[in-house]
N, C-alpha and C positions, 0 to 999 in steps of 0.2 A: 504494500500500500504506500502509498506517494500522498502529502500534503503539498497541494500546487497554491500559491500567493501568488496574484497580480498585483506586487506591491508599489508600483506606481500607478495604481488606481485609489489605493488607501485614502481613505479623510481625516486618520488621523483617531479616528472614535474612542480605540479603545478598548471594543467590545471583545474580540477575541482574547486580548491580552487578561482581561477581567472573568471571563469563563474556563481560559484553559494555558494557564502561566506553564503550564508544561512546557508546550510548545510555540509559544508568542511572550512578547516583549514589545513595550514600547522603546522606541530607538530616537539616538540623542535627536533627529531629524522631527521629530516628532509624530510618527510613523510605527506601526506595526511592523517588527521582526519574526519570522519563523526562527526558533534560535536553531540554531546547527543547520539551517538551509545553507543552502549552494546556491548561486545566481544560475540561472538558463534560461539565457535570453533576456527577458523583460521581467521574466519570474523567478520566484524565490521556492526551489525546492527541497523535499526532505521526505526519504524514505522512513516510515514507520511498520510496527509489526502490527497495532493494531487500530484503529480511528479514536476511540476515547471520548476527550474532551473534543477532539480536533471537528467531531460531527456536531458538537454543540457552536462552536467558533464560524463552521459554514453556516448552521440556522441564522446566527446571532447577527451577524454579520449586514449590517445595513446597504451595503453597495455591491454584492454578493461576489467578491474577487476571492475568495477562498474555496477551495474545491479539497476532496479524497477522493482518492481513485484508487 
């Protein structure tokens, strides 16, 4: 399983980092991090073994640039 970030689409909210700090952070930019992601491309990726919190983070998510796959 892959958590995918479109994270220059972020506003900034907050929201994933507040449901699931496992795997988000806000970043000094002001900006939502997948922490231990990889950049590819335009997105911020990061293999996981299972979804978690990260399915709460895609609901929550106001501008819906977070995905699992």
């Amino acid at each position: 399983m892959k958590i995918i970030q479109e994270r220059s689409k972020c506003i900034g909210c907050g929201s994933c980092a507040a449901v699931c700090q496992k795997y988000f952070d806000m970043a000094d930019d002001g900006l939502a991090d997948v922490k231990g992601g990889q950049k590819v491309g335009d997105n911020m990726e990061l293999e996981i073994d299972a979804p978690g919190c990260a399915a709460e983070a895609v609901e929550i998510c106001p501008v819906q640039i977070i995905k699992v796959s």
